[in-house]
C-alpha positions in Angstrom: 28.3 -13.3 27.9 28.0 -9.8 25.3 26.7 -6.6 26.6 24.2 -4.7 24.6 25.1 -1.3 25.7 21.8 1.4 24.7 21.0 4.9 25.3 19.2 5.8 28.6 18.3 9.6 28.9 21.8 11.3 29.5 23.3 8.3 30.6 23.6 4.9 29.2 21.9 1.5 30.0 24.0 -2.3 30.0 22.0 -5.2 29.3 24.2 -8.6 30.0 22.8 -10.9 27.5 22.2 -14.7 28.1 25.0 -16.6 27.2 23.9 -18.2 23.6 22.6 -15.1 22.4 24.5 -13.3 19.8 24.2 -9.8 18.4 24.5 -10.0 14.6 24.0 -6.3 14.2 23.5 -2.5 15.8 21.3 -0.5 13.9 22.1 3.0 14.7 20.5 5.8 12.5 22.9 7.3 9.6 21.4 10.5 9.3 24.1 13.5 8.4 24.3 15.9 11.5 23.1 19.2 11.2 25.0 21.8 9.9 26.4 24.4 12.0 24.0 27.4 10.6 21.0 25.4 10.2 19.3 28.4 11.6 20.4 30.5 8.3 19.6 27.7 6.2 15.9 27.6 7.5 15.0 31.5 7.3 17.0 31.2 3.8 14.2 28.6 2.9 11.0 30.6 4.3 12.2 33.2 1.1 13.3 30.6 -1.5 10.6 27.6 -0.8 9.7 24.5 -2.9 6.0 25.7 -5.3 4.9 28.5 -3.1 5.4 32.4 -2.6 8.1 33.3 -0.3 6.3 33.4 3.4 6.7 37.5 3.4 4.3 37.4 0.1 1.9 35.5 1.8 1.7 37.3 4.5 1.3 40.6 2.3 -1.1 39.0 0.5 -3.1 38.7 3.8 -2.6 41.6 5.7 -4.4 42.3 8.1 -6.1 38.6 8.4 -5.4 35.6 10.9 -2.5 33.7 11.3 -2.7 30.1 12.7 0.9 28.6 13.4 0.1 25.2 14.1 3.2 23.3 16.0 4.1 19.9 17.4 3.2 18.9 21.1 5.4 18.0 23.5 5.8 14.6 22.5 7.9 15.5 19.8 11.9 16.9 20.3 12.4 19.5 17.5 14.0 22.6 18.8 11.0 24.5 18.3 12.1 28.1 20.3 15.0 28.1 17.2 12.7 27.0 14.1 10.1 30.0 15.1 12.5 32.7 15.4 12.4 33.5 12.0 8.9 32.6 11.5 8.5 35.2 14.0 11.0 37.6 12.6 8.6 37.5 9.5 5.4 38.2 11.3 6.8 40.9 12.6 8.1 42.5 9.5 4.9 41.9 8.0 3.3 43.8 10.7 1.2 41.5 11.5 -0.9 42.4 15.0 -0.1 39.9 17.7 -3.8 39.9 18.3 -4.1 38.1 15.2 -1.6 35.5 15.0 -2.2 32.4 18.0 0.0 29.3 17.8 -2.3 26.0 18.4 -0.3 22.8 19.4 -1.4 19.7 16.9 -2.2 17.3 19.7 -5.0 15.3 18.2 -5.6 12.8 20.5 -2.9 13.4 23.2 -3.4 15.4 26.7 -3.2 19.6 26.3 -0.2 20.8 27.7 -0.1 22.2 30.6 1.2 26.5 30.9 4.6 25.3 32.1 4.8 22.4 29.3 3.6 25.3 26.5 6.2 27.5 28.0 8.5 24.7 27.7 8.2 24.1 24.3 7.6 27.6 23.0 10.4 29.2 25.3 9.0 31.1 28.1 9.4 34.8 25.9 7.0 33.7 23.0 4.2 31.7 25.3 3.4 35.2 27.6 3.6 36.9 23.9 1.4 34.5 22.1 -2.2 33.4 22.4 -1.5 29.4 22.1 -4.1 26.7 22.7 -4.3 23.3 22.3 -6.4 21.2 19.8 -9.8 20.5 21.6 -10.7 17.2 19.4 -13.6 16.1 22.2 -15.5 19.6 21.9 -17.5 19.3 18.6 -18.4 22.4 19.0 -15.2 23.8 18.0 -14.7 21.6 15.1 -15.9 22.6 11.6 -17.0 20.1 8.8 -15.1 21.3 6.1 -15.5 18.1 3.5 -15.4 14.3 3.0 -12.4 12.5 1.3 -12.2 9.2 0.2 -9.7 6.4 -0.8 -11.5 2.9 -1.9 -13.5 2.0 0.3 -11.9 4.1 3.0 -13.7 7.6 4.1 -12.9 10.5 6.2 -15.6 12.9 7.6 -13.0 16.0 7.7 -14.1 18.4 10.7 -10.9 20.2 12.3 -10.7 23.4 14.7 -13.2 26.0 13.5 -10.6 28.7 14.3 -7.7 26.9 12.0 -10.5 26.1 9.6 -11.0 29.5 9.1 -7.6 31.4 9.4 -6.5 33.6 6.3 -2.5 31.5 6.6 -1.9 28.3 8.9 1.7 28.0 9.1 2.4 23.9 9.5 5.9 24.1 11.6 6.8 20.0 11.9 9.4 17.1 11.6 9.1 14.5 9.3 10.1 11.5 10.9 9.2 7.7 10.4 5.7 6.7 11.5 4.0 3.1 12.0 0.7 4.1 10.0 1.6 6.8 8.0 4.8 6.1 6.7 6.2 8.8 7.6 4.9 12.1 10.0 4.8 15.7 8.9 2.8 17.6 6.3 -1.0 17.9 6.3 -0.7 15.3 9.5 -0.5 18.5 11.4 -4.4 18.9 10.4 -5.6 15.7 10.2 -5.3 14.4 13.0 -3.5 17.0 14.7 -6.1 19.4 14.8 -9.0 16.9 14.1 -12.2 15.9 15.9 -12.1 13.1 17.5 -14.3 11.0 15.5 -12.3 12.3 12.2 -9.4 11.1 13.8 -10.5 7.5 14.4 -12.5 7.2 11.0 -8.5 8.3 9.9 -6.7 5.3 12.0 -9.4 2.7 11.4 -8.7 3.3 7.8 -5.0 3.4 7.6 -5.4 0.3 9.7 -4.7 -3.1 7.6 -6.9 -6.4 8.1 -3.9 -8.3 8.8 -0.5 -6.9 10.7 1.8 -5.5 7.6 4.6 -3.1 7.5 3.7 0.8 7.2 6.5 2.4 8.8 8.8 3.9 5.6 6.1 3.7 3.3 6.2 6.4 0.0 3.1 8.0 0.3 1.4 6.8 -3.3 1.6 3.2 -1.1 0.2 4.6 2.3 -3.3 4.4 2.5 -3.4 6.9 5.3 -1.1 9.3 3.9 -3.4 9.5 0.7 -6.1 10.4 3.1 -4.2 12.5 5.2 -2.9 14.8 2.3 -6.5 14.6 0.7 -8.0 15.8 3.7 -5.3 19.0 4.0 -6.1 19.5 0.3 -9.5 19.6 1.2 -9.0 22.2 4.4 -7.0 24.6 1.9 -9.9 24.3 -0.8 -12.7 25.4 2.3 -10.5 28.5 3.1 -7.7 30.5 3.5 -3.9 28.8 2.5 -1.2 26.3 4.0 2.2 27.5 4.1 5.0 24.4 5.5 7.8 24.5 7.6 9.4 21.3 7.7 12.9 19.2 8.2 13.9 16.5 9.2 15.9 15.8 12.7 19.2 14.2 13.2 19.6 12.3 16.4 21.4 15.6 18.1 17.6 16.8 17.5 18.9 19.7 15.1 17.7 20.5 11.6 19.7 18.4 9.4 17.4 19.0 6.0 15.0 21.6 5.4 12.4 22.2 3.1 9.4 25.3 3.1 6.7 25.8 0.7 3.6 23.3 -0.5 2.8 21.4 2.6 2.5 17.9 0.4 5.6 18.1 -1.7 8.2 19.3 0.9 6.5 16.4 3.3 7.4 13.7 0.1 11.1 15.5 -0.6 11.6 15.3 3.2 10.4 11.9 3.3 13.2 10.4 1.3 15.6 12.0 3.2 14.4 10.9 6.3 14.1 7.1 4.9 18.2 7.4 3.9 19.0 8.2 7.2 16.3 6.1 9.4 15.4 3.3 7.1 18.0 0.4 8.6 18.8 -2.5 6.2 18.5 -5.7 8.0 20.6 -8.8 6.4 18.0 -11.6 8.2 15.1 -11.2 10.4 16.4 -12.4 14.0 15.4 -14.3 16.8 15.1 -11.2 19.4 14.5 -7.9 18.7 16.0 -5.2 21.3 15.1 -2.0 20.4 15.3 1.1 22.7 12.8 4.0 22.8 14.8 6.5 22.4 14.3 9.3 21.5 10.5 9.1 22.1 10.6 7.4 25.2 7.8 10.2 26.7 4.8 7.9 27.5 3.6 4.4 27.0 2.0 5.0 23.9 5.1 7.0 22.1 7.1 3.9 23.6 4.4 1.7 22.0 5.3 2.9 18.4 8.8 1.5 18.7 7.5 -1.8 19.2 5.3 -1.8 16.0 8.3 0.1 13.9 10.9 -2.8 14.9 8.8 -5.6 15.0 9.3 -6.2 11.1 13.2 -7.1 12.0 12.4 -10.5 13.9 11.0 -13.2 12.5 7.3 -14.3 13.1 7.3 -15.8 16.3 10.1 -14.3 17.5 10.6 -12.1 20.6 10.5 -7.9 20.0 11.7 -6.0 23.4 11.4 -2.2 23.8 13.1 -0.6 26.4 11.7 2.7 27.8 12.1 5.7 30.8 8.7 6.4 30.0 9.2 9.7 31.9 5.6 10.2 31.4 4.2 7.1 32.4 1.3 5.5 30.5 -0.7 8.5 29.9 -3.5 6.9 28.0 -6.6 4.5 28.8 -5.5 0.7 29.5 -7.4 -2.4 29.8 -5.9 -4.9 32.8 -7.2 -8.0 32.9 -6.2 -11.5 35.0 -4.9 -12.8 32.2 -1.4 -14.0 30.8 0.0 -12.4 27.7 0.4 -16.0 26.5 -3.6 -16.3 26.6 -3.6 -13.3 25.2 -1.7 -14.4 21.9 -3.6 -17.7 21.9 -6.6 -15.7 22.0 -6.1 -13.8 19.1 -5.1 -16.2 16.5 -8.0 -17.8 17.2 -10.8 -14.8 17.2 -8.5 -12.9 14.9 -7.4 -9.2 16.0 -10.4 -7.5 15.1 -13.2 -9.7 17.0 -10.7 -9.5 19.9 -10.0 -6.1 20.1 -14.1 -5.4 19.8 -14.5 -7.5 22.6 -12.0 -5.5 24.8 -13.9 -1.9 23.8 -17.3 -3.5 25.2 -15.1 -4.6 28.1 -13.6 -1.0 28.8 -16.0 1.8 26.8 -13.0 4.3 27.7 -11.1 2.3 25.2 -13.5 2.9 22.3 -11.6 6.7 22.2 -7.8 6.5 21.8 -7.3 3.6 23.3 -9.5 1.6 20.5 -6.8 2.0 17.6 -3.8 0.7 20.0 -5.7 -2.5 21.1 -6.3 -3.2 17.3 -2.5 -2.3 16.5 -1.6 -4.5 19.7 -3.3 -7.4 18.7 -2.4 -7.2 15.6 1.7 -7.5 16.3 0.7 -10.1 19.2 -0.8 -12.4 16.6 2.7 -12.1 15.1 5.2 -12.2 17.5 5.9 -11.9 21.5 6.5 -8.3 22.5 7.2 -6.6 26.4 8.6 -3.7 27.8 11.7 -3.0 30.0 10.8 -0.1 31.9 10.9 0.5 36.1 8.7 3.0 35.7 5.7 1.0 33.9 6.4 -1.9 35.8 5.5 0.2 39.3 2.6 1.1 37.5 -0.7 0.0 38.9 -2.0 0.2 35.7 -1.3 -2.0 32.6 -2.2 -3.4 29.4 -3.6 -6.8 28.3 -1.7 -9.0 26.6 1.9 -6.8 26.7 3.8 -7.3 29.6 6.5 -4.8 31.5 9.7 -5.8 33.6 11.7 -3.9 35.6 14.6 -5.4 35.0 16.0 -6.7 31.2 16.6 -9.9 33.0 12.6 -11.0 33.8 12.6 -10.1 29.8 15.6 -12.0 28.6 14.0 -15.5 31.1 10.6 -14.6 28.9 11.7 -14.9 25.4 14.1 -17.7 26.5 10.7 -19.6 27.5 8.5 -18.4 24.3 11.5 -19.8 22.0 12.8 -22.5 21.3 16.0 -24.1 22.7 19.6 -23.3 21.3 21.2 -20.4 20.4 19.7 -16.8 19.1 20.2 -14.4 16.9 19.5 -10.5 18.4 19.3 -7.2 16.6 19.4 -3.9 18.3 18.2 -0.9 17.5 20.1 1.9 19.9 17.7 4.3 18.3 14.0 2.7 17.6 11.8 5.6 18.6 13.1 6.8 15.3 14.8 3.7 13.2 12.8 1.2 11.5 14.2 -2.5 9.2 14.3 -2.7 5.7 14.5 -6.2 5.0 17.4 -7.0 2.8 15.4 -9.3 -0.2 17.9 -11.3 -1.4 17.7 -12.4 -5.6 16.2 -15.2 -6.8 18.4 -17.6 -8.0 18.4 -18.9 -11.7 16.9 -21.6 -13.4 19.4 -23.9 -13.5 21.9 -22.9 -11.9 23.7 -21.7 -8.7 
């Protein structure tokens, strides 16, 4: 019987395997550490960035006018007390009035933080010196229509926070790490959605959302439908007012800065991009039976855990089993629909009505679900249709609420007995991914052989 041995906050997690499974391979992230004086590097890049004016120029270019620094939430892990210090440092030598600089967390969608969380994040110091906020994407009346982009058939009413809207510099401070829709996170994503209305963001999701379940994660961004829209919709924020300046990098699994890029918001985001793809792109030899892929590093909540699922499920074959395992430190932390009903109903259920006429049934069923809640059950359905999927995780199994059609264990054995009766008989073949809140498969496409021969 192998061991599948995977991170598990600051300790580590042993999963006995049945005794006919057999790992074929460990994906673990190759990204380079970080150097040493990252921290150089990154105020060396705020003078020398990629197609922009140093950050001091643009600041003396707009003295005396407001300064939005717009920053990840607390479901992200940058070290983000370190990355504003010299953002900061150049505020200050730019003597710019702390009155008119306030740092607005890109939450889109997700719950403000709390004053403790803010101080958390920010380091106590800078949140008392500060004004910070969080984006308010349910009050329309802080939201300003600044434009209307469009890809095909695909459109975006852009409205975002009247107060970043209208701010002489927003600073974009943000990772650029793989994402399920998007291809990959950072740029103008810390606008649209991050500091979106509500309805922009789900006119966003719907339309980076294919018909049928196909692989986004890694995506360039001249493929990504939603990145298109995303970077035309930053475009369009910069063209209402004021000017976007980026501070970006990518993260290695230490959570330090291992590249680093400052400048046009769009560009850096592509340059990053590739770097992040060489170091969390994972080349897979043959799609496998079971799928085993562990949260971290964004095990936070249900729906952070969630994205693991839909950024591994491309390394098993269809109707194979994809398990994520997750803390989930922050429990579920969105709104669920829990029905009576098995999660092998569930599947049946949706290759027969199809994802879409499902997942409209369930937001008439649970009207809280038409919010945030509407793009998962879409996304959910969608990977059901495909393949079995659960979570191991104590703490959303003792939860009283849960989610149709994907079921949670406490223990990785309940999981292993599942797959063993939603596949068939004999032996398995099992990836892992030690790392898949941040690691995603590249299928390896083997070459066609030729006429005639071997």
């Amino acid at each position: 019987m192998a061991d599948v041995s995977i991170p598990w906050g600051d300790e580590t997690l042993t999963l006995p395997l049945p005794e006919h499974w057999s790992v074929r391979q460990t994906v673990t992230p190759t990204v380079a550490p970080a150097p040493s004086d990252w921290p150089e590097r990154l105020a060396a890049a705020l003078a020398r960035p990629e197609g922009s004016p140093p950050l001091a120029k643009f600041l003396a270019a707009r003295r005396g006018g407001r300064v939005a620094v717009v920053v990840e939430d607390n479901t992200r892990h940058s070290p983000l007390p370190e990355v504003l210090k010299p953002v900061f440092r150049e505020l200050a030598h730019a003597k710019v009035p702390a009155e008119r600089v306030e740092v607005v967390f890109a939450t889109g969608m997700h719950p403000p933080l709390t004053p403790a969380e803010a101080a958390g994040k920010l380091g106590g110091a800078l949140a008392d010196a500060v004004a910070w906020r969080c984006n308010a994407c349910r009050e329309r009346s802080r939201q300003a229509h600044v434009g209307r982009v469009r890809d095909g058939t695909a459109r975006v009413d852009v409205r975002v926070d009247r107060r970043v809207a209208a701010a002489d510099l927003r600073i974009l401070v943000t990772a650029v790490t793989p994402h399920l829709q998007a291809g990959f996170g950072g740029g103008y994503k810390m606008l649209v959605p991050g500091c979106a209305d509500l309805e922009t963001i789900r006119q966003l999701h719907r339309a980076g959302l294919p018909r049928r379940a196909a692989q986004q994660v890694g995506q360039p961004a001249p493929a990504n439908r939603m990145r298109r829209l995303i970077d035309a919709a930053g475009a369009t924020v910069d063209a209402a007012g004021g000017a976007s300046f980026g501070v970006q990098y990518v993260l290695d699994m230490d959570d330090r800065l291992t590249s680093i890029a400052a400048g046009d918001v769009a560009a850096c985001q592509r340059m990053l991009a590739k770097s992040c793809a060489g170091g969390y792109g994972m080349l897979i030899d043959a799609p496998a039976d079971v799928v085993i892929a562990d949260a971290h590093p964004r095990d936070f909540d249900l729906w952070q855990s969630f994205k693991t699922l839909a950024n591994t499920v491309w390394a098993a074959r269809p109707g194979g089993v994809v398990l994520c395992a997750t803390r989930c430190a922050g429990g579920v932390n969105m709104p669920t629909l829990s029905l009576p009903i098995r999660p092998s109903w569930v599947r049946r259920a949706v290759r027969l009505l199809g994802a879409e006429a499902l997942s409209s049934m369930m937001i008439r069923l649970a009207p809280s679900l038409s919010a945030d809640g509407a793009f998962f059950a879409r996304l959910a359905l969608q990977i059901l249709r495909r393949n079995m999927v659960g979570m191991i995780s104590p703490t959303l199994a003792r939860s009283a609420r849960k989610m149709v059609g994907l079921p949670l264990w406490a223990e990785a054995g309940e999981a292993f007995a599942a797959a063993e009766a939603a596949l068939p008989p004999g032996p398995k073949r099992v990836i892992v991914f030690p790392a898949g809140g941040v690691s995603y498969p590249i299928v390896r496409r083997r070459p066609l052989a030729r006429p005639g021969g071997a």
